[in-house]
Backbone as CSV, one residue per row, in Angstrom:
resi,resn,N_x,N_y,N_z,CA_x,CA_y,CA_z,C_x,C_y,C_z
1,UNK,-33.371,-13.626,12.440,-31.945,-13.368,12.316,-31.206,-14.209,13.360
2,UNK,-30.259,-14.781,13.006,-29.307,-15.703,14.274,-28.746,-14.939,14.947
3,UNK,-29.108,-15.841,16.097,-27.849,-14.669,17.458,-27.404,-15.930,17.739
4,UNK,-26.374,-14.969,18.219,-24.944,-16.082,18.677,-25.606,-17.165,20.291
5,UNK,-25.529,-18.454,20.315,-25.378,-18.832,21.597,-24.813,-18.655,22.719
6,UNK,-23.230,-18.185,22.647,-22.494,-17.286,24.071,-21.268,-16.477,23.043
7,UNK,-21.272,-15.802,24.076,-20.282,-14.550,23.976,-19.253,-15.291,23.615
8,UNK,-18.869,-14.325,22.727,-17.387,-14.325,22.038,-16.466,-14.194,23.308
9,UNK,-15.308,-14.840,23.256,-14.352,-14.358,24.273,-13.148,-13.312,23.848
10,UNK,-12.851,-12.671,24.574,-11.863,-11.606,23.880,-10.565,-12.136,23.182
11,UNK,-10.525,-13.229,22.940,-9.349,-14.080,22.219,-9.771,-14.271,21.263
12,UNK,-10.890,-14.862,21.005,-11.487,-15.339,19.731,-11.690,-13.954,18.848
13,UNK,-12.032,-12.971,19.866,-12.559,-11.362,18.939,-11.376,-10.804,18.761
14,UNK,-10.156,-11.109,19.207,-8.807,-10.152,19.019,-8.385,-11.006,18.177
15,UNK,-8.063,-12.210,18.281,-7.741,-13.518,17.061,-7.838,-12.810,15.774
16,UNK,-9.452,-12.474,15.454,-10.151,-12.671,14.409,-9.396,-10.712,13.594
17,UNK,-9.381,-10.028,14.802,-9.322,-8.645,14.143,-7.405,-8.129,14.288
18,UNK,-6.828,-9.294,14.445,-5.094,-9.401,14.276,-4.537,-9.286,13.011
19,UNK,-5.514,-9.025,11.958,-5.168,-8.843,10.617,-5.739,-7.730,9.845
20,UNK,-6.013,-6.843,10.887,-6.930,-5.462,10.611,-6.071,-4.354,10.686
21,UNK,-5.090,-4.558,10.651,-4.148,-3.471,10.474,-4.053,-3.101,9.663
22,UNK,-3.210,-1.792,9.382,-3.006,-1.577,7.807,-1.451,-1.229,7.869
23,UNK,-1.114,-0.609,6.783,0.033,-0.271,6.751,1.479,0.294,5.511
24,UNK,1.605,1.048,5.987,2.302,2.167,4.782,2.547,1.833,3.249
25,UNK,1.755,2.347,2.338,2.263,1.828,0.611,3.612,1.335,0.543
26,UNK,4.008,0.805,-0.255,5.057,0.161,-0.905,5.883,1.297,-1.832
27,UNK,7.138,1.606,-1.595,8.221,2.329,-2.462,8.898,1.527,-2.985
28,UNK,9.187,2.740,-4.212,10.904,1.813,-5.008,11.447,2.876,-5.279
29,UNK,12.505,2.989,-5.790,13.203,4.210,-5.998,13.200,4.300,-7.818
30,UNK,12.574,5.509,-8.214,13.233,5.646,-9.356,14.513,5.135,-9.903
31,UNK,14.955,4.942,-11.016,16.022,4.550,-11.670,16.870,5.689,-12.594
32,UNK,16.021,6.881,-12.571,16.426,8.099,-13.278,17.007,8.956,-12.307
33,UNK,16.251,9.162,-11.302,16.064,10.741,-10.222,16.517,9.848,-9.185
34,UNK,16.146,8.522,-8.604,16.869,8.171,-7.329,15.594,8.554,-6.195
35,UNK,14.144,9.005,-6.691,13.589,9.812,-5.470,12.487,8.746,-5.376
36,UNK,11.886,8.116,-4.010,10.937,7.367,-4.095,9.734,7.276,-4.613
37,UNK,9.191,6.838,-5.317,8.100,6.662,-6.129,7.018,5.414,-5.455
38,UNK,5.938,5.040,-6.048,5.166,4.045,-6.182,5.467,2.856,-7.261
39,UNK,5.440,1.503,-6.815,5.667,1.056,-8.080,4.611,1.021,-9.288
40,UNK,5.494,0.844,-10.444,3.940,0.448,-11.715,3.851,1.923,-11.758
41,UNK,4.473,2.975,-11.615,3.325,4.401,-11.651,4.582,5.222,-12.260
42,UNK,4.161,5.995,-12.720,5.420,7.638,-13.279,6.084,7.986,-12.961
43,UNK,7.252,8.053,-12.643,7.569,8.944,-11.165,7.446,10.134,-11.404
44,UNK,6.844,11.371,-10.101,6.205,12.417,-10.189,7.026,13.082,-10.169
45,UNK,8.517,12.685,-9.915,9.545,14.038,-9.784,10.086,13.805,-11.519
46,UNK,10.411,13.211,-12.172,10.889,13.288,-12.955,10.256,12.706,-14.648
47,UNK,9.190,12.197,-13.974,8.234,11.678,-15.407,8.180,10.785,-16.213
48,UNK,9.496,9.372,-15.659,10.110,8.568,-16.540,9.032,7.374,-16.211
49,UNK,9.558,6.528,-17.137,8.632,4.998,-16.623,8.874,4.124,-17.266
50,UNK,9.639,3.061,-17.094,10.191,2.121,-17.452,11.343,2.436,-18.660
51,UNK,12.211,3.653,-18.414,13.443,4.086,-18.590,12.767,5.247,-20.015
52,UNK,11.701,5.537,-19.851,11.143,6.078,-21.269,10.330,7.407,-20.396
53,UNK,10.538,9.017,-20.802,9.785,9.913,-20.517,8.787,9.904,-20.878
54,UNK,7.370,9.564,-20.086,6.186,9.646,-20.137,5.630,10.969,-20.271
55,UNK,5.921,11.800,-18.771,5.226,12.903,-19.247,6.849,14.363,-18.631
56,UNK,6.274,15.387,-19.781,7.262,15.948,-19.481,7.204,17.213,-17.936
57,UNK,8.330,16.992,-17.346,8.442,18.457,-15.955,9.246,18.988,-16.313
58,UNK,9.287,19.977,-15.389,9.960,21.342,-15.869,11.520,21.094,-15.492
């Protein structure tokens, strides 16, 4: 198995893991209800999706 010739330096190892973040889903707002949703998806408060009731709530 290869081992490294010298140590990584903490620049090269923070460099490399500067894109390891993550970070909060993406919203849009409904167009019916106004309440944030996911895009591409149902919205859960009101059931519409692409101006057409998918599924019905109460």
């Amino acid at each position: 198995m290869p081992v490294p010739k010298r140590k990584t330096t903490r620049a090269s190892r923070d460099s490399r893991r500067a894109t390891h973040d993550i970070s909060a889903p993406a919203r849009s707002l409904c167009p019916q209800c106004h309440q944030p949703k996911l895009p591409h998806r149902v919205c859960p408060e009101c059931g519409y999706y692409d101006g057409k009731e998918i599924v019905e709530t109460e």
